[in-house]
C-alpha positions in Angstrom: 112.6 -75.5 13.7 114.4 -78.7 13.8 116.4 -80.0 17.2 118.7 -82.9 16.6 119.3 -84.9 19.9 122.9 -84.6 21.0 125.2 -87.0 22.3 129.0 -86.5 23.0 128.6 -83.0 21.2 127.3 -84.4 18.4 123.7 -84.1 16.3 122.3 -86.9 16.4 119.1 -88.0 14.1 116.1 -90.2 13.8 112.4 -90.7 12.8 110.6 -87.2 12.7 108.3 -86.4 15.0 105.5 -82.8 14.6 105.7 -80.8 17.7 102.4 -79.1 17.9 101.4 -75.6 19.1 98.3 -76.6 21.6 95.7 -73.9 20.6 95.9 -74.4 17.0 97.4 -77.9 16.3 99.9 -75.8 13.7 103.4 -77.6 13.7 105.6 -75.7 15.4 109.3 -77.8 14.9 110.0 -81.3 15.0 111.7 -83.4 16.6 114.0 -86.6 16.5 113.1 -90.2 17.9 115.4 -91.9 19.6 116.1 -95.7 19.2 117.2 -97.9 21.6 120.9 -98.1 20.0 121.4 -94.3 20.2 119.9 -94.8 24.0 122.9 -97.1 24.9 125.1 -94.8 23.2 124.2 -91.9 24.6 124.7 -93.9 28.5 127.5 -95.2 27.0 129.3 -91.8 26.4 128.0 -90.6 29.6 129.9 -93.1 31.5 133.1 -92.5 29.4 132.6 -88.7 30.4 131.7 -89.4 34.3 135.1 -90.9 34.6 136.9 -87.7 34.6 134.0 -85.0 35.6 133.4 -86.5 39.0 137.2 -85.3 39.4 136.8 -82.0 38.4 137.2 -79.5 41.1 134.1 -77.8 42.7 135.1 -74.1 41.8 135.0 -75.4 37.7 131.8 -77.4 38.3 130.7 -73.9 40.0 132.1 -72.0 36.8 130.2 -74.4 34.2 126.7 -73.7 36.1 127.5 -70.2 36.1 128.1 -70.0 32.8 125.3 -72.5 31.9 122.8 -69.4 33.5 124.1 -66.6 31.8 123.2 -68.1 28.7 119.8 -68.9 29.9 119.3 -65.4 31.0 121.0 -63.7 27.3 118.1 -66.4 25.7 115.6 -66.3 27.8 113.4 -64.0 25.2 113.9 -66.7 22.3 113.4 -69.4 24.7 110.3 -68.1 26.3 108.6 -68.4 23.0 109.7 -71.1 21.7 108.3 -72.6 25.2 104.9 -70.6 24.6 104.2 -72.0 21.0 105.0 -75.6 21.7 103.2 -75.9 25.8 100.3 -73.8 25.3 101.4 -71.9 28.5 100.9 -67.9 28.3 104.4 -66.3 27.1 104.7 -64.3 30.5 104.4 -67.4 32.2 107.1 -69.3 29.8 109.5 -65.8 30.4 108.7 -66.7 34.3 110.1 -70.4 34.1 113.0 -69.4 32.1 114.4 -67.5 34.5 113.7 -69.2 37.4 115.9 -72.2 35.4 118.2 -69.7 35.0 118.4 -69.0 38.8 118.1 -72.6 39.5 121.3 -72.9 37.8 123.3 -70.3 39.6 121.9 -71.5 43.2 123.3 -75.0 42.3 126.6 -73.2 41.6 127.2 -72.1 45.4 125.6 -76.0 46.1 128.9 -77.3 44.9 130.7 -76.4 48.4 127.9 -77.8 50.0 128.8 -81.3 49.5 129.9 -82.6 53.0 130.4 -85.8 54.3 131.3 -86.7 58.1 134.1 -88.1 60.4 132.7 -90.9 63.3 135.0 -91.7 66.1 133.8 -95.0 68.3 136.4 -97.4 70.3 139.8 -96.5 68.7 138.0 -96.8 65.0 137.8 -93.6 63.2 135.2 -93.3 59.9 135.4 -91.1 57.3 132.1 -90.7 56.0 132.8 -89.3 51.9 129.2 -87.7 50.0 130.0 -88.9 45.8 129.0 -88.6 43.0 126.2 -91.4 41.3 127.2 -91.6 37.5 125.3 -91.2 34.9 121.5 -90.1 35.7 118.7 -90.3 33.3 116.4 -87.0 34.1 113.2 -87.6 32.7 110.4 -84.2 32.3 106.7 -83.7 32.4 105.2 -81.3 29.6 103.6 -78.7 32.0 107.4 -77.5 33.4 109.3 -78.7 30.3 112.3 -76.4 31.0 112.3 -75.8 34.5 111.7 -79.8 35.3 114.8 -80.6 33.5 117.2 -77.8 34.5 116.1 -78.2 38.2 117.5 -81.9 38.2 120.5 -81.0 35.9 121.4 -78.3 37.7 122.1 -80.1 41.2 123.1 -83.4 39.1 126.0 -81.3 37.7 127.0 -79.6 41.1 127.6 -83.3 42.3 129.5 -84.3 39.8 127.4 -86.7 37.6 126.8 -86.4 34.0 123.2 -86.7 32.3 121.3 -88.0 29.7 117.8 -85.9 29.7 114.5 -86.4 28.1 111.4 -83.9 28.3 108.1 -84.4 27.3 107.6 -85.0 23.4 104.6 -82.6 23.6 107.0 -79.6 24.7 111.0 -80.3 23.7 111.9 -77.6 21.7 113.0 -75.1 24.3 115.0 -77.7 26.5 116.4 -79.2 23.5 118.0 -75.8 22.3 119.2 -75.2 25.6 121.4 -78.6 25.7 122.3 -78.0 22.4 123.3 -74.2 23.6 125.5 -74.9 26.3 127.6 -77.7 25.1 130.8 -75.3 24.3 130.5 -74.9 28.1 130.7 -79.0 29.2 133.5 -81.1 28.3 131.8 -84.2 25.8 129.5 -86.5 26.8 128.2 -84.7 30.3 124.7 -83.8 29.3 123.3 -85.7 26.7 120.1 -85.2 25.5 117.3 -87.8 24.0 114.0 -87.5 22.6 110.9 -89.5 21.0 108.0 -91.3 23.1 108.5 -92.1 27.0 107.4 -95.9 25.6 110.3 -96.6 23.5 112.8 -94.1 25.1 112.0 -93.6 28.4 112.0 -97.3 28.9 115.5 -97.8 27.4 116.9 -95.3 29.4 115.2 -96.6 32.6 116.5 -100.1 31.8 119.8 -99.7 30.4 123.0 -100.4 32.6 125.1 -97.8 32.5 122.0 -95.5 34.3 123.2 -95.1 37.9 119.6 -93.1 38.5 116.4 -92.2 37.4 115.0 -89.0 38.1 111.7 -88.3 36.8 108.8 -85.7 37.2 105.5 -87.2 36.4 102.7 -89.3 36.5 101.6 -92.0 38.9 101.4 -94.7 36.5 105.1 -93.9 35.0 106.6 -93.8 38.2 105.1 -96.7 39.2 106.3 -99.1 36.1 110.0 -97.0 36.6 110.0 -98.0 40.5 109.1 -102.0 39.0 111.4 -102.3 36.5 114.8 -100.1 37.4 116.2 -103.1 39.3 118.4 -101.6 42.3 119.2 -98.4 40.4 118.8 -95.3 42.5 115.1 -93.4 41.5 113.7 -89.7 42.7 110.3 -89.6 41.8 108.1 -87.0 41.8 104.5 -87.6 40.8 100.9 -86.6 41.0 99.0 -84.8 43.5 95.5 -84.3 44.9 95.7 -81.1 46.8 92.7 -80.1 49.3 91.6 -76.5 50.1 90.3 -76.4 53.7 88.5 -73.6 54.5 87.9 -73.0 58.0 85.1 -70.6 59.7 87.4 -67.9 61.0 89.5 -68.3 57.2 89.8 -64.2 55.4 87.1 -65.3 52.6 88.5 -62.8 50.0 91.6 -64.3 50.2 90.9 -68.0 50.8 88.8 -67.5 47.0 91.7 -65.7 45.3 94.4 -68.0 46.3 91.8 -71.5 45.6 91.1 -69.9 42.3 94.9 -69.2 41.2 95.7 -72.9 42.8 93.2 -74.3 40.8 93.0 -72.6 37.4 96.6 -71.2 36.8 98.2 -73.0 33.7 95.1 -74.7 33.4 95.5 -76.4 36.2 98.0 -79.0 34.8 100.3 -79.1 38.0 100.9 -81.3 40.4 100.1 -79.2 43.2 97.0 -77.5 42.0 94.6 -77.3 44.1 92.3 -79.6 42.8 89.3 -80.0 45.6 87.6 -77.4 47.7 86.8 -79.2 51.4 84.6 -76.0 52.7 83.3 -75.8 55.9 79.1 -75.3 56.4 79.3 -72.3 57.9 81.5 -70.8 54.8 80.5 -72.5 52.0 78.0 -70.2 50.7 79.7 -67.3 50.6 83.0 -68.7 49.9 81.5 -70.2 47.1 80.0 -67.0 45.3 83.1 -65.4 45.9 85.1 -68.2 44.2 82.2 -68.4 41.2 83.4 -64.3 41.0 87.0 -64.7 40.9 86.5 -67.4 38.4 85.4 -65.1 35.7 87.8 -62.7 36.0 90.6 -65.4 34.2 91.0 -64.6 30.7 91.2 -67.4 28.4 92.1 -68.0 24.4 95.0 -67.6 22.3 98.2 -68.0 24.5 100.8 -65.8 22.4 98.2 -62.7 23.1 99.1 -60.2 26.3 96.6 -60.6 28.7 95.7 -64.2 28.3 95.9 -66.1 31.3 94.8 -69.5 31.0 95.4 -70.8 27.2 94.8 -74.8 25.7 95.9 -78.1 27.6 98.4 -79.8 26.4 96.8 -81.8 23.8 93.2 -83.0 22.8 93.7 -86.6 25.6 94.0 -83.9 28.0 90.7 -82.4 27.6 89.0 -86.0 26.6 90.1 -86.5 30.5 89.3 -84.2 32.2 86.0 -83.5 30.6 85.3 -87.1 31.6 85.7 -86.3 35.0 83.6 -83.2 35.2 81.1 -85.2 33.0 81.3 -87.8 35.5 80.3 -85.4 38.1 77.8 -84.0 36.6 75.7 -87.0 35.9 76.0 -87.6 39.7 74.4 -85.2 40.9 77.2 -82.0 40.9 76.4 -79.1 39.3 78.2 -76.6 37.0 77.8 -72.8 38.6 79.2 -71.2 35.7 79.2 -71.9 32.2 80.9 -75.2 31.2 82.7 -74.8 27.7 85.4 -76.6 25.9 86.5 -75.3 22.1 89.1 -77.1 21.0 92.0 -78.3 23.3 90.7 -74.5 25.4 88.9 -75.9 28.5 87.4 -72.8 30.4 87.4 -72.9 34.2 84.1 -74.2 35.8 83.1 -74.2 39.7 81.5 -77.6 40.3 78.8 -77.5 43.5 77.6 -80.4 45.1 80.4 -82.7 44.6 80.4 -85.9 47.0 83.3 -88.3 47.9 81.7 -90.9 44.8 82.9 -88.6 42.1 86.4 -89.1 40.7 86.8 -85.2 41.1 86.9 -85.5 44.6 89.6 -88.2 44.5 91.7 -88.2 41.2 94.1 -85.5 40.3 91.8 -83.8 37.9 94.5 -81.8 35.8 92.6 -79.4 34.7 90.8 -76.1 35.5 88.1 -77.7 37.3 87.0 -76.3 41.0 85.2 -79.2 43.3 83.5 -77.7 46.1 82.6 -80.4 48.9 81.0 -79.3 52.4 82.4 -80.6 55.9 81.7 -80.1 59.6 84.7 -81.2 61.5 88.1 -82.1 60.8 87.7 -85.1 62.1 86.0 -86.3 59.7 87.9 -84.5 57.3 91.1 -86.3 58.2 89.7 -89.5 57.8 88.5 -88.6 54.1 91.8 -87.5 53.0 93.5 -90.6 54.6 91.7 -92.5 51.5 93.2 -90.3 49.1 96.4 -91.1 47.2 98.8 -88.8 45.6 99.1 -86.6 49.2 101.8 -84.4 47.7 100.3 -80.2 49.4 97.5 -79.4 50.8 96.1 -75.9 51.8 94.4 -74.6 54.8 92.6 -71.6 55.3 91.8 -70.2 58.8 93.4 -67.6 61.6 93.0 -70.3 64.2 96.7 -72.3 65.0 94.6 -75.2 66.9 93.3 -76.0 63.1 96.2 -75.3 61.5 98.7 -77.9 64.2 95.6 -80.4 63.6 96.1 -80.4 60.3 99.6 -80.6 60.4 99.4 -83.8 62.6 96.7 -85.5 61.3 97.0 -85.0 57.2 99.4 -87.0 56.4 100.9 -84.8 53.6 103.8 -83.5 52.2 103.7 -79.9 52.1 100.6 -78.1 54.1 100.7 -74.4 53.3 98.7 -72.1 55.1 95.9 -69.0 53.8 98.2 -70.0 50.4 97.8 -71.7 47.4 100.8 -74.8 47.4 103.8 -73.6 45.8 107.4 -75.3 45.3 109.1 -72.6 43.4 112.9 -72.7 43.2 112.5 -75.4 46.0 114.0 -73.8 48.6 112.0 -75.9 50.8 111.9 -79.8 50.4 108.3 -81.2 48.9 107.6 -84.7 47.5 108.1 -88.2 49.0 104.3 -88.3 50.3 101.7 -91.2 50.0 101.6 -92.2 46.2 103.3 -88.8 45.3 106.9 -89.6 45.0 110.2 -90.9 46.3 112.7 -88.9 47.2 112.9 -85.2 48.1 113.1 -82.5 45.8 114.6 -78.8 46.6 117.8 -77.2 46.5 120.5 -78.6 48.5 117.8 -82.1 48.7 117.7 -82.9 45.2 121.8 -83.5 45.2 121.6 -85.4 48.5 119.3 -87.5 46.6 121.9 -87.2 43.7 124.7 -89.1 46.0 126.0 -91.8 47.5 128.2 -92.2 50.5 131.3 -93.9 50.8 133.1 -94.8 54.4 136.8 -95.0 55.0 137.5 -96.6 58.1 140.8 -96.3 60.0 142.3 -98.3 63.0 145.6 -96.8 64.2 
């Protein structure tokens, strides 16, 4: 399998690039590399095409999303495999994403009439306040959402009335790529664009290049870091890491508190940004809580990712596992200690429960990425609150407990994004807004959000 890059409807071609299936390192398509000319010309033709789509009325920006999900749903078999070979994700989890992108795209079809602006009224001066659209927006995707990354800032970029130039990961493409290839009969020229090849060379030239009215990118720290430094005054949603706790509190259900840790932690090898990523337990819990999580643990299947009843298949690629078994490794020479087997074959990292973990070991602090279970023991929240005040990338957090006094103090006094209670953090669809915490972000993402964030205002001011 082969996906050219398109721009204004057209295939477009460059250097090769091997997509690889995870578990196996077996090619599984290729790819095209972008250089910075067909960058410009892809911003280029996405600025010719904004001209006339951010006129286009909301009921046939509402027809093109609509139609731009029922093809999602007729290929979301074909899709979900393609997604499965090239992520390493299980194919019921790749079927799941699919048609949640598929949803996403029909929500942002009723978000089209949801674009409202104001009218002020102050000493014989009336103001029109008018919500437009940006222009052309670069979308930018991580590789453990490929599909569902993309679509969710296409979706509401669309609704608005911008055009796009996207770019998922070069670990995962194939899927996205044969989506924006798929829909074009449904967009008039030049409104999504798509790009591909390394974030170094390509990414860069789409965050730097003129015609890019904003950058919206899904990601890590680092990336969104150098984008915030060098996009100039160019509008940028970012959402990026996260280090999310597990506080488990004395009077928390234990039987549930383990389940939900364990599917926060492990689920898609824990390569999201809201994993749960650190276990804060409380003394007179830990013990049992920890047994129980060390139980639930074993229960996850792990192997070959295109077999049924696989749950947890490779990371992304063999940096991944170099990384996070330096963490754990790290750990472990400091004193933690593995409660169940520790085992890596290949780019397959099995789940291991780490005990004894102190505040000195990176897995207490980093975004570990992996499926890696730090347990640390507390007494009070006080002191707990002060620890995760140290901490960067504060995107969710989880607490565990039947009391609301711990529940409104960690509310007040965590200064995080998203605190979800006796659950494991989840942003689905994004009906909810998340992001825009310490270190994790700018910007808000979720439904009607992301294409606030996707506007600007313009005021019309009237003296009779």
């Amino acid at each position: 399998m082969e996906k050219p890059m398109i721009i204004n409807k057209k295939e477009e071609y460059g250097t090769k690039m091997d997509v690889l299936n995870p578990y196996d390192n077996s090619i599984v398509g290729k790819i095209f590399s972008a250089n910075p000319d067909q960058v410009k010309w892809a911003f280029k033709n996405s600025m010719t095409a904004f001209k006339d789509f951010r006129h286009t009325k909301p009921e046939d920006r509402r027809e093109m999303l609509l139609q731009m999900g029922e093809w999602v749903n007729k290929n979301t078999k074909r899709l979900a495999e393609i997604l499965a070979r090239e992520s390493g994700k299980p194919v019921k989890a790749c079927a799941s994403e699919i048609s949640s992108s598929a949803t996403r795209l029909n929500v942002a079809a009723s978000e089209v009439f949801l674009i409202k602006g104001e009218t002020v009224r102050t000493k014989g001066i009336t103001a029109t306040v008018f919500r437009e659209p940006l222009g052309p927006i670069a979308t930018i995707g991580p590789f453990n959402y490929p599909f569902f990354s993309i679509i969710s800032k296409v979706a509401p970029a669309l609704a608005a009335g911008n055009t796009v130039v996207a770019k998922t990961a070069s670990d995962d493409p194939l899927a996205t790529m044969d989506f924006v290839q798929g829909v074009q009969e449904i967009l008039p020229a030049g409104v999504l664009n798509s790009v591909s090849g390394r974030g170094s060379v390509v990414g860069n030239a789409m965050v730097t290049d003129p015609h890019t009215r904003m950058i919206a990118f899904t990601g890590s720290y680092a990336v969104g870091k150098w984008i915030a430094d060098n996009s100039g005054f160019k509008k940028i949603h970012l959402e990026l890491g996260g280090k999310a706790p597990a506080i488990v509190m004395p009077s928390a259900d234990l039987g549930r508190a383990a389940k939900e840790i364990v599917k926060g932690a492990v689920s898609l090898g824990g390569q999201r940004c809201n994993a749960i990523s650190i276990v804060m337990a409380h003394s007179e819990v830990k013990r049992e809580l920890t047994e129980l999580i060390v139980k639930e643990v074993k229960k996850y299947k792990v192997g070959d990712h295109m077999k049924s009843g696989t749950q947890i298949g490779p990371l992304i690629n063999q940096g991944a596992v170099d990384r996070v078994k330096g963490m754990v490794d790290e750990a472990l020479s400091k004193g933690a200690v593995a409660l169940n087997e520790y085992k890596i074959e290949k780019n397959l990292f099995y789940p291991v429960v780490l005990d004894k973990v102190n505040e000195q070991m990176r897995v207490a602090y980093e975004e570990t990425f992996g499926p890696v279970v730090p347990i640390m023991q507390f007494e009070d929240l006080g002191w707990l609150s002060e620890f995760f005040s140290g901490l960067n990338y504060r995107l969710d957090s989880s607490i565990f407990t039947d009391s609301v006094k711990d529940a409104l103090f960690v509310m007040k006094y965590l200064d995080e994004g998203s605190i979800h209670i006796n659950q494991a953090p989840a942003h689905g669809l994004g009906v909810y807004p998340y992001g825009e915490a310490v270190d994790a972000g700018m910007g808000r993402e979720g439904l009607i959000s992301t294409m606030n964030e996707m506007t600007t205002l313009k005021t019309m001011i009237w003296k009779p």
